[in-house]
Every structure is written in structure tokens, then in C-alpha cells.
N, CA, C and O atoms as CSV, one atom per row, in Angstrom:
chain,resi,resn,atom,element,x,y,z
A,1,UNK,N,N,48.498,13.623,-2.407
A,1,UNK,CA,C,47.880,13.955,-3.680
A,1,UNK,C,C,47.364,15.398,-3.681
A,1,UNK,O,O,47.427,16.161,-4.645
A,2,UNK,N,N,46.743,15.730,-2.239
A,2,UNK,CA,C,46.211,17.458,-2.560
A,2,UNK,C,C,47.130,18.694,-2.868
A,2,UNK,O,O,47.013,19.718,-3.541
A,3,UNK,N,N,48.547,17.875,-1.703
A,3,UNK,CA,C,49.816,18.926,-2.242
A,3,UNK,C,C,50.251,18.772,-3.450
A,3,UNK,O,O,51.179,19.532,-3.729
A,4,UNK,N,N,49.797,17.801,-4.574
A,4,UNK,CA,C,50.557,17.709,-5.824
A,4,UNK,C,C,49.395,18.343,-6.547
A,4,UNK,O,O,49.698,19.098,-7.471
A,5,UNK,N,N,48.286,18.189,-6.317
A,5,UNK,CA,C,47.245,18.700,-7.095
A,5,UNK,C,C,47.337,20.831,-6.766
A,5,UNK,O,O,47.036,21.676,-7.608
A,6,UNK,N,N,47.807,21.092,-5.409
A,6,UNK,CA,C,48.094,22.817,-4.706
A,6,UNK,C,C,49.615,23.181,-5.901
A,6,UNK,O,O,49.538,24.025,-6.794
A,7,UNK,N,N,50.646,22.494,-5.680
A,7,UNK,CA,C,51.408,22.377,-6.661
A,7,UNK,C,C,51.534,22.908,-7.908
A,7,UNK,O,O,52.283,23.827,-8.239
A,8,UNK,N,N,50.541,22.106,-8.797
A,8,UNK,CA,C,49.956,22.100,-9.899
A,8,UNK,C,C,48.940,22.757,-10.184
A,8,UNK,O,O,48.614,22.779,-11.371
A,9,UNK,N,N,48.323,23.313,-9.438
A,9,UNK,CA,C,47.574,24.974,-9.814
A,9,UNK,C,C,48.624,25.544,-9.560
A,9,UNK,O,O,48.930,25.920,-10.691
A,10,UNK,N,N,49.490,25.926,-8.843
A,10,UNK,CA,C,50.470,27.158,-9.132
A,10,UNK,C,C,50.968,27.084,-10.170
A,10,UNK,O,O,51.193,28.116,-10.802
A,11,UNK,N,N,51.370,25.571,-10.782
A,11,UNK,CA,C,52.654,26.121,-12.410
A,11,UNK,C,C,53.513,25.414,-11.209
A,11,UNK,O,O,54.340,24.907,-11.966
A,12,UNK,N,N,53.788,25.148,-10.381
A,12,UNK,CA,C,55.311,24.512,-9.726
A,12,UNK,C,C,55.476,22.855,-10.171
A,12,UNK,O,O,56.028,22.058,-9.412
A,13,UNK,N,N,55.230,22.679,-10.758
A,13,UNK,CA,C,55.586,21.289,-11.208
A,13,UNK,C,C,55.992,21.336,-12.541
A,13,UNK,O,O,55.482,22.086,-13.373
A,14,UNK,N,N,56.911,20.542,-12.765
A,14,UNK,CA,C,57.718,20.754,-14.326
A,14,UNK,C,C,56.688,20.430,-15.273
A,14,UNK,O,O,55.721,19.674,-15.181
A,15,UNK,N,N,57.108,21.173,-16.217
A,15,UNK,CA,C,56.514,21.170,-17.630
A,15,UNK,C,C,55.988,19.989,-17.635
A,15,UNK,O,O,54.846,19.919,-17.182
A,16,UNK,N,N,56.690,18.617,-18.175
A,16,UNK,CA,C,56.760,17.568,-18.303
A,16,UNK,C,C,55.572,16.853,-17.836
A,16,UNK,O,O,54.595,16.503,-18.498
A,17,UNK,N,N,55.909,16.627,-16.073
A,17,UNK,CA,C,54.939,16.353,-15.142
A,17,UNK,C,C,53.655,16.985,-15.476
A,17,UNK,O,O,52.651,16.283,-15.595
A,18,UNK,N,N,53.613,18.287,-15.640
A,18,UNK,CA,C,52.436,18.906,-15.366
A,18,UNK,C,C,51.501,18.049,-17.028
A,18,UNK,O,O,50.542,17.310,-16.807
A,19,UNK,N,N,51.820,18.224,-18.062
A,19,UNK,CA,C,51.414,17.988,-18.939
A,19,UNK,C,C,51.324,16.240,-19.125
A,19,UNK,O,O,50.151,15.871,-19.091
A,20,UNK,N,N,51.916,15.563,-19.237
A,20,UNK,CA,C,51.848,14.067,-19.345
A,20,UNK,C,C,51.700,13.516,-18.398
A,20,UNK,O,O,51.089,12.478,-18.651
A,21,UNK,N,N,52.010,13.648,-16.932
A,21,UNK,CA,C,51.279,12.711,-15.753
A,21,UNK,C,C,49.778,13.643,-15.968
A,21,UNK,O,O,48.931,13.055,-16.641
A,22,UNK,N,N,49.486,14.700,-15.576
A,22,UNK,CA,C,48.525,15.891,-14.596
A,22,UNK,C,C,46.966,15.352,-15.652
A,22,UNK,O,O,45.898,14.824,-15.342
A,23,UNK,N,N,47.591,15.843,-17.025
A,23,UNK,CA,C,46.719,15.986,-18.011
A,23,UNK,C,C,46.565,15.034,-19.398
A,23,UNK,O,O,45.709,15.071,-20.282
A,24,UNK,N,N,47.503,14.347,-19.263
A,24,UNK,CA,C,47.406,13.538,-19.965
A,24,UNK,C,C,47.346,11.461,-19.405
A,24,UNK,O,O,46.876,10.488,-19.997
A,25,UNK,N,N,47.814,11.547,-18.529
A,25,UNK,CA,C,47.270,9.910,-17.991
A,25,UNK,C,C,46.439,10.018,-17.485
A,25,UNK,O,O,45.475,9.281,-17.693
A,26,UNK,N,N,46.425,11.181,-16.406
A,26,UNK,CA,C,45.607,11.138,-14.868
A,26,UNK,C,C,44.176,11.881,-15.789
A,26,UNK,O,O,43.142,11.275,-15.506
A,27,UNK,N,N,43.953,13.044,-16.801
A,27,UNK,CA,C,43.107,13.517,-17.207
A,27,UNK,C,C,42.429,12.070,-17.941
A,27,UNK,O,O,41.672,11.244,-17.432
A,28,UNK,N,N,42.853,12.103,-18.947
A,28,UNK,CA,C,42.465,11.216,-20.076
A,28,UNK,C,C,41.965,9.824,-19.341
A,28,UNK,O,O,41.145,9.100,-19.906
A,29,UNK,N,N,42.420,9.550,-18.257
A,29,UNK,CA,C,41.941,7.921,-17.474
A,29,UNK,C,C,40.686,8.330,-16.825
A,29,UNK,O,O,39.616,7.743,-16.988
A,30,UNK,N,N,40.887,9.486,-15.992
A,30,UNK,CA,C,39.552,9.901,-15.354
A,30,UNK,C,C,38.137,10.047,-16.632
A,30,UNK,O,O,37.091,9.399,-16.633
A,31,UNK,N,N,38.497,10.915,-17.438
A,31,UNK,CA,C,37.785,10.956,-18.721
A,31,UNK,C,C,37.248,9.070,-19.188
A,31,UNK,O,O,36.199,8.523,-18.849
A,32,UNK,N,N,37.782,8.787,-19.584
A,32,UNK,CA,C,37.152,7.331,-19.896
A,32,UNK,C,C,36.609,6.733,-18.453
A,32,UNK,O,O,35.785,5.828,-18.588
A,33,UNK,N,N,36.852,7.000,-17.452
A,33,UNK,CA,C,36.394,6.306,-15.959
A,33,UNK,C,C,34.744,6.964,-16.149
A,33,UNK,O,O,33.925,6.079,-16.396
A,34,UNK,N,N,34.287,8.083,-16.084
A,34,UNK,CA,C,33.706,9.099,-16.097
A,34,UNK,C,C,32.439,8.594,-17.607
A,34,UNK,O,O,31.210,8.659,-17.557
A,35,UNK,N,N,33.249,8.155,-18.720
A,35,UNK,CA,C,32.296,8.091,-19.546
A,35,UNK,C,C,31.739,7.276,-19.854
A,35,UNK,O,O,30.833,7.168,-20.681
A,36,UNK,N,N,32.600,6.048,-18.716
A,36,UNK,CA,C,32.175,4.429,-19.099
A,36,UNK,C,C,30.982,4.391,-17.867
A,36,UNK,O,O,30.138,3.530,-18.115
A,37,UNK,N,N,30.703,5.214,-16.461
A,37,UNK,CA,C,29.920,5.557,-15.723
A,37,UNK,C,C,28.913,5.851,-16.248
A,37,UNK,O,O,27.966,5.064,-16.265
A,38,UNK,N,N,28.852,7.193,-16.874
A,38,UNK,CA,C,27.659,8.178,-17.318
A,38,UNK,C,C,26.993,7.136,-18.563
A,38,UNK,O,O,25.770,7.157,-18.702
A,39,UNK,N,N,27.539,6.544,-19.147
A,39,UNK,CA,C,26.831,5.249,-20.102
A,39,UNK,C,C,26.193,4.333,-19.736
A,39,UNK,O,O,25.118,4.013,-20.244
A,40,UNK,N,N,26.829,3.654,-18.636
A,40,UNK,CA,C,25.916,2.594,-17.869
A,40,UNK,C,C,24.588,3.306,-17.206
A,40,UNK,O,O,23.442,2.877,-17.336
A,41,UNK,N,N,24.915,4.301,-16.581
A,41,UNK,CA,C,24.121,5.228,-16.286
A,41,UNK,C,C,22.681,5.727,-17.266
A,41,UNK,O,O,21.549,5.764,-16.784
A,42,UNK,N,N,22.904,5.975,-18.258
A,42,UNK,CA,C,22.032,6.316,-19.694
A,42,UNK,C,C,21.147,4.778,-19.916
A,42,UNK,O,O,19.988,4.455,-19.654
A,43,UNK,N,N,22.273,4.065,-20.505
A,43,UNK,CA,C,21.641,3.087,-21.302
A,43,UNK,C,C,20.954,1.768,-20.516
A,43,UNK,O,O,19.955,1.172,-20.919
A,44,UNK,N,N,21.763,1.430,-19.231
A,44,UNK,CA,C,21.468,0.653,-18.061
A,44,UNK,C,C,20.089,1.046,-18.049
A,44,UNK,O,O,19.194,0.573,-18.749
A,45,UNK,N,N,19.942,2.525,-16.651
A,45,UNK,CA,C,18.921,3.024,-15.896
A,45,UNK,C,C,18.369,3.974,-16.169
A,45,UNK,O,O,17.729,4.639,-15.354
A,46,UNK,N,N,18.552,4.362,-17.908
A,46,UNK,CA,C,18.059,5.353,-18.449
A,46,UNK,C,C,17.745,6.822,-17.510
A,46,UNK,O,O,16.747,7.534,-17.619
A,47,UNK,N,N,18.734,6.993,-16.717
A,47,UNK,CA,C,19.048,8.248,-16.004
A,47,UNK,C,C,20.017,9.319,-16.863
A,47,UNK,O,O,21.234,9.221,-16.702
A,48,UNK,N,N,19.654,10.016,-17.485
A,48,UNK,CA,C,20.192,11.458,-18.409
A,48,UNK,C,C,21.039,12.045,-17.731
A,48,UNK,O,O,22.258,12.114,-17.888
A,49,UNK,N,N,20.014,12.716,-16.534
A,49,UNK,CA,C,20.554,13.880,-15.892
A,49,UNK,C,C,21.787,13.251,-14.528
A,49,UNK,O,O,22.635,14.088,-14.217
A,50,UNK,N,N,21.842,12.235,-13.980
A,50,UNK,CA,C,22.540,11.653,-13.585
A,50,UNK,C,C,23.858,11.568,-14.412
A,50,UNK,O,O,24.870,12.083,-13.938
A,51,UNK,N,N,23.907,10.852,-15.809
A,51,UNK,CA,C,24.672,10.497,-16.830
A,51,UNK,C,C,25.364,11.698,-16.994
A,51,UNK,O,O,26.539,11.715,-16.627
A,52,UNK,N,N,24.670,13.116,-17.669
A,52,UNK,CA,C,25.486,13.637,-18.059
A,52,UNK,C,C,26.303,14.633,-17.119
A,52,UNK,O,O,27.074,15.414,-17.676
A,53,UNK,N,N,26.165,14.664,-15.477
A,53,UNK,CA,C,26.728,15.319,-14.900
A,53,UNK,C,C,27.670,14.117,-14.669
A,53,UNK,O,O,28.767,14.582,-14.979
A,54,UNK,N,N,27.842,12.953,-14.334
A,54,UNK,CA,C,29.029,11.963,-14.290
A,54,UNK,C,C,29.868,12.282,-15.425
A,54,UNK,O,O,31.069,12.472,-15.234
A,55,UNK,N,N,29.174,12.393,-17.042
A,55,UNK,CA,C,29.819,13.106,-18.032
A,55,UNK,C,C,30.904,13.914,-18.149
A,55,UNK,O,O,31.948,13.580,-18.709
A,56,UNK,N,N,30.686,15.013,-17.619
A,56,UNK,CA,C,31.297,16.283,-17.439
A,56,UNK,C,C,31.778,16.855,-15.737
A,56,UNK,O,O,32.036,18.011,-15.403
A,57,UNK,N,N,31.779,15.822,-15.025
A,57,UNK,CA,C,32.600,15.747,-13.507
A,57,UNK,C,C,34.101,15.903,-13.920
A,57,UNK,O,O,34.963,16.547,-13.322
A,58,UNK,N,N,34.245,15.088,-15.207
A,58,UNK,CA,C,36.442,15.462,-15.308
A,58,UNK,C,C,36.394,16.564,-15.597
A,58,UNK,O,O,37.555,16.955,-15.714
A,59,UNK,N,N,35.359,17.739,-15.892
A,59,UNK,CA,C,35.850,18.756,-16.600
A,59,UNK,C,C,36.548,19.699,-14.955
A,59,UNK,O,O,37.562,20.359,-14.724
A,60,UNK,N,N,35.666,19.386,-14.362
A,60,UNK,CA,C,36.456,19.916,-12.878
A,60,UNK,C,C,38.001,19.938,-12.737
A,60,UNK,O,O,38.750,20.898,-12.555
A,61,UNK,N,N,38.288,18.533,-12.877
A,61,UNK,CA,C,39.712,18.311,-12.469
A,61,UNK,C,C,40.538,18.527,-14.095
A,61,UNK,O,O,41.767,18.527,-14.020
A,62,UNK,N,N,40.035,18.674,-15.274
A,62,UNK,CA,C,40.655,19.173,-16.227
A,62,UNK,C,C,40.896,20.708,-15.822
A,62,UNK,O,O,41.936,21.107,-16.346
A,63,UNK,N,N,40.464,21.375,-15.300
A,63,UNK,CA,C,40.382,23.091,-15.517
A,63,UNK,C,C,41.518,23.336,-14.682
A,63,UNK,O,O,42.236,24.295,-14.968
A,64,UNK,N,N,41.909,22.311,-13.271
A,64,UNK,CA,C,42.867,22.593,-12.352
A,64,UNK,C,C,43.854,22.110,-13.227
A,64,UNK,O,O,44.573,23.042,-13.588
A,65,UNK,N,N,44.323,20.565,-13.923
A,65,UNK,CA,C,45.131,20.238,-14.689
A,65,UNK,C,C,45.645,21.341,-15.965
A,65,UNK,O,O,46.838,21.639,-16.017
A,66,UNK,N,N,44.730,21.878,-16.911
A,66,UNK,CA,C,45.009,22.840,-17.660
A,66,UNK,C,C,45.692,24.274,-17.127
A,66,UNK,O,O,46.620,24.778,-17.760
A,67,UNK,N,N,45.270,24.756,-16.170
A,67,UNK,CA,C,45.738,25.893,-15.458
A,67,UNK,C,C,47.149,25.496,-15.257
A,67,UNK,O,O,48.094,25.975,-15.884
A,68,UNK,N,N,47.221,24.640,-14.393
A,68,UNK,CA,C,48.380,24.772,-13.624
A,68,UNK,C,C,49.572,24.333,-14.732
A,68,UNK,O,O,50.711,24.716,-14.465
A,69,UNK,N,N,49.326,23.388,-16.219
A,69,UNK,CA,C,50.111,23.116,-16.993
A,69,UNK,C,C,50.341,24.608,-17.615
A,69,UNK,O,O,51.467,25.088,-17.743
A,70,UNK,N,N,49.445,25.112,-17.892
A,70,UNK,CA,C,49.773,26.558,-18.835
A,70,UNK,C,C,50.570,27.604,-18.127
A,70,UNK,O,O,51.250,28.484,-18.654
A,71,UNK,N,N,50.335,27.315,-16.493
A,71,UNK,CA,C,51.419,28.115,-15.809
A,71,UNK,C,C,52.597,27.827,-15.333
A,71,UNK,O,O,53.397,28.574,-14.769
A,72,UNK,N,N,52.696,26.473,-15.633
A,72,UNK,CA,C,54.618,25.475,-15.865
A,72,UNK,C,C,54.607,25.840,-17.310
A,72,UNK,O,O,55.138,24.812,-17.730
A,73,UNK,N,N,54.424,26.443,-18.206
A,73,UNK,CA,C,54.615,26.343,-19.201
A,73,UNK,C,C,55.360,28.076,-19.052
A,73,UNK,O,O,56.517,28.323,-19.390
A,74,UNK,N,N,54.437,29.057,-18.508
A,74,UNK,CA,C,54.656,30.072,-18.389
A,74,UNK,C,C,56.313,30.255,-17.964
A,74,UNK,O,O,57.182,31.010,-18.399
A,75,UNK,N,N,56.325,29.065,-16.772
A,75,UNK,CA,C,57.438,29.034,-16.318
A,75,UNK,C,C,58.797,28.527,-16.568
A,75,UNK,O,O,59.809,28.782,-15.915
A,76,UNK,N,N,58.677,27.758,-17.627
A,76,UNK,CA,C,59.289,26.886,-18.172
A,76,UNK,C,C,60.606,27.669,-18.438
A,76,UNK,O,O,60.476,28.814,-18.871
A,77,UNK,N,N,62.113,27.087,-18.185
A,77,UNK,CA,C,62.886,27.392,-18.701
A,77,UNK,C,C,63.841,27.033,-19.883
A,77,UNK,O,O,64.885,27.580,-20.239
A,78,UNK,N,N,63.060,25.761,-20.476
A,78,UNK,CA,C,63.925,25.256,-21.521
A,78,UNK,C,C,63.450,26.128,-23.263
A,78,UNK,O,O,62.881,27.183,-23.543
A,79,UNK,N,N,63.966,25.167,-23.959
A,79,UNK,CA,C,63.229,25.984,-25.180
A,79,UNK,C,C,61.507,26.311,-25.380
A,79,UNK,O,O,60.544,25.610,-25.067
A,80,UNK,N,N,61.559,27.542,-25.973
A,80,UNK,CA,C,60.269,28.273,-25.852
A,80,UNK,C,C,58.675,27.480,-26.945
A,80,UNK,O,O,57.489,27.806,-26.986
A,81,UNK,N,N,59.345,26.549,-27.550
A,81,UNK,CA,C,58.593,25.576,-28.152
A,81,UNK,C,C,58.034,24.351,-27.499
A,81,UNK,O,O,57.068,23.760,-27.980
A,82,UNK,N,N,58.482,24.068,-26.689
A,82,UNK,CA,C,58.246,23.314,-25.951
A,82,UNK,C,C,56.722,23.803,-24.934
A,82,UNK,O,O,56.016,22.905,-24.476
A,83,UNK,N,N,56.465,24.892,-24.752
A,83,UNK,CA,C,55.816,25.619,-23.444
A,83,UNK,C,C,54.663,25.893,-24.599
A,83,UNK,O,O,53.485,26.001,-24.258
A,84,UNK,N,N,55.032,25.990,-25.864
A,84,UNK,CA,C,54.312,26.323,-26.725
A,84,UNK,C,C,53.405,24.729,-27.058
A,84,UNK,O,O,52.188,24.568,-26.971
A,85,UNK,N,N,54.222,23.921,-27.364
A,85,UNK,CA,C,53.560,22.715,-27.755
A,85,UNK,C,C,52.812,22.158,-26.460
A,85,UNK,O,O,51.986,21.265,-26.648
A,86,UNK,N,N,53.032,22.604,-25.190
A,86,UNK,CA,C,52.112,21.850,-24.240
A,86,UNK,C,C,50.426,22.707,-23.889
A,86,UNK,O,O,49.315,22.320,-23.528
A,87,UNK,N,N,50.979,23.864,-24.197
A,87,UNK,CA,C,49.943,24.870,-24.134
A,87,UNK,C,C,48.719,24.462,-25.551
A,87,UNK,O,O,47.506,24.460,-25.342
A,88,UNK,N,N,49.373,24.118,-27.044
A,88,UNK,CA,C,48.452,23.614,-27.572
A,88,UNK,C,C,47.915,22.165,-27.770
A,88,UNK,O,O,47.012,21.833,-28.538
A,89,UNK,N,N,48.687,21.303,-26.875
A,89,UNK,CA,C,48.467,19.857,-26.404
A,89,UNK,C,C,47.214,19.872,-25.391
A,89,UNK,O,O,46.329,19.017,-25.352
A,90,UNK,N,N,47.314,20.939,-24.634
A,90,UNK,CA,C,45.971,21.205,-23.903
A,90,UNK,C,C,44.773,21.016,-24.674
A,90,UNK,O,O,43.923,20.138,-24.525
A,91,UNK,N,N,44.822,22.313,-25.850
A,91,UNK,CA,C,43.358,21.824,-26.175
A,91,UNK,C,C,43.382,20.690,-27.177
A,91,UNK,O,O,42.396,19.959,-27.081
A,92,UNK,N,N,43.754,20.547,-27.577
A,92,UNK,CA,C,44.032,18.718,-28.339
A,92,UNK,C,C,43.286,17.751,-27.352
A,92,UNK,O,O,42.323,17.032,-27.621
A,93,UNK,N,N,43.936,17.890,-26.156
A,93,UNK,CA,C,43.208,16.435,-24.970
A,93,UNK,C,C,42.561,16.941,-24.712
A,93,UNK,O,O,42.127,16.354,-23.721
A,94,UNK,N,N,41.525,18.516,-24.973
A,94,UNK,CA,C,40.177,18.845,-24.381
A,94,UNK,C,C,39.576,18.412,-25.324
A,94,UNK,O,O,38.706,17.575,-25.082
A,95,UNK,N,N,39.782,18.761,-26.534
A,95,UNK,CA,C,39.133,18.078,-27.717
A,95,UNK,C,C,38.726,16.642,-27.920
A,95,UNK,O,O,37.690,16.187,-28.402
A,96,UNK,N,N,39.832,16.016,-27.418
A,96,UNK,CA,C,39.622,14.258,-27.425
A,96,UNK,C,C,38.417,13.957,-26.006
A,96,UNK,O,O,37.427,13.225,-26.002
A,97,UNK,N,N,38.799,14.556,-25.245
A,97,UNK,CA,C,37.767,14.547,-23.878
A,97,UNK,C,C,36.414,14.802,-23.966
A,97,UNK,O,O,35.546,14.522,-23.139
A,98,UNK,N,N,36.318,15.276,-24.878
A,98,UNK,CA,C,34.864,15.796,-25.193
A,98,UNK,C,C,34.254,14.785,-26.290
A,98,UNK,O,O,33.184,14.191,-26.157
A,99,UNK,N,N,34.898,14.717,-27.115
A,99,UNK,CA,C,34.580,13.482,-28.224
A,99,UNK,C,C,34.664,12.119,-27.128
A,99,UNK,O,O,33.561,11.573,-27.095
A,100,UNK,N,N,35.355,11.650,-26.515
A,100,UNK,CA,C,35.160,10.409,-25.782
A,100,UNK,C,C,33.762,10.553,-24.896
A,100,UNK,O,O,33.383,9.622,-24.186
């Protein structure tokens, strides 16, 4: 997993991969793992500051996921829309990540 995660900060993993496994299952699952924590956390044991750093822990592994998709994108050799639509699919699932 660390060589796929070293990988994927460079941009060496296909478009595809990088964007729908990296950032979109593996992001978006951690994200709900993360917010169903920081809630029990709040409303359970009325711990805030606990809560909202469990909160915002995916944003870690989003920043490596986003990078390394925008630089398979960079790299991308198929059509140039494509590199385009994953680059603004990024902030779309940052957007949803934050609202969840």
C-alpha cells in the first residue's frame, strides 16, 4: 500500500486509478469512516476538539490523493478532456467531503 500510495504522489498511476480507486472510493470511504467517528465522538462524549481533528484527519490523505491525481492527469496521454474532467472531479469530491 505505501508503494501505491509513493506511486500516486508522483502522477505514476493511470488517470483512471488515480482518480476513482485513490480519490474517489478509498477518499470518499475514509471521509464517511472519519465522520461517523468524529460524531460519536461530539454527541456520545461531547469531545469537540477530539471530534473535529478525527473530522479533518482525511484531509491528510486527500492532499496526497489530489496531488498525485492532478499529476496523472498532467500526464495523461489520452484525450485532453478527460485530464480536464478529473482535475475538476477533484474539487467536486472536496466539496462533497467537506459537506459530509
Amino acid at each position: 500500500m505505501i508503494s501505491s500510495l509513493r506511486r500516486l504522489w508522483r502522477g505514476e498511476l493511470p488517470l483512471s486509478t488515480a482518480f476513482w480507486v485513490f480519490v474517489c472510493a478509498y477518499g470518499v470511504l475514509l471521509n464517511l469512516v472519519f465522520t461517523a467517528i468524529a460524531l460519536v465522538l461530539y454527541l456520545n462524549f461531547d469531545l469537540a476538539l477530539p471530534a473535529l481533528i478525527a473530522h479533518l484527519a482525511p484531509l491528510a490523505y486527500f492532499l496526497v490523493a489530489a496531488v498525485g491525481t492532478w499529476r496523472s492527469a498532467d500526464r495523461f496521454k489520452g484525450p485532453p478532456l478527460s485530464a480536464y474532467l478529473a482535475k475538476l472531479g477533484l474539487f467536486l469530491v472536496f466539496g462533497l467531503m467537506l459537506v459530509i
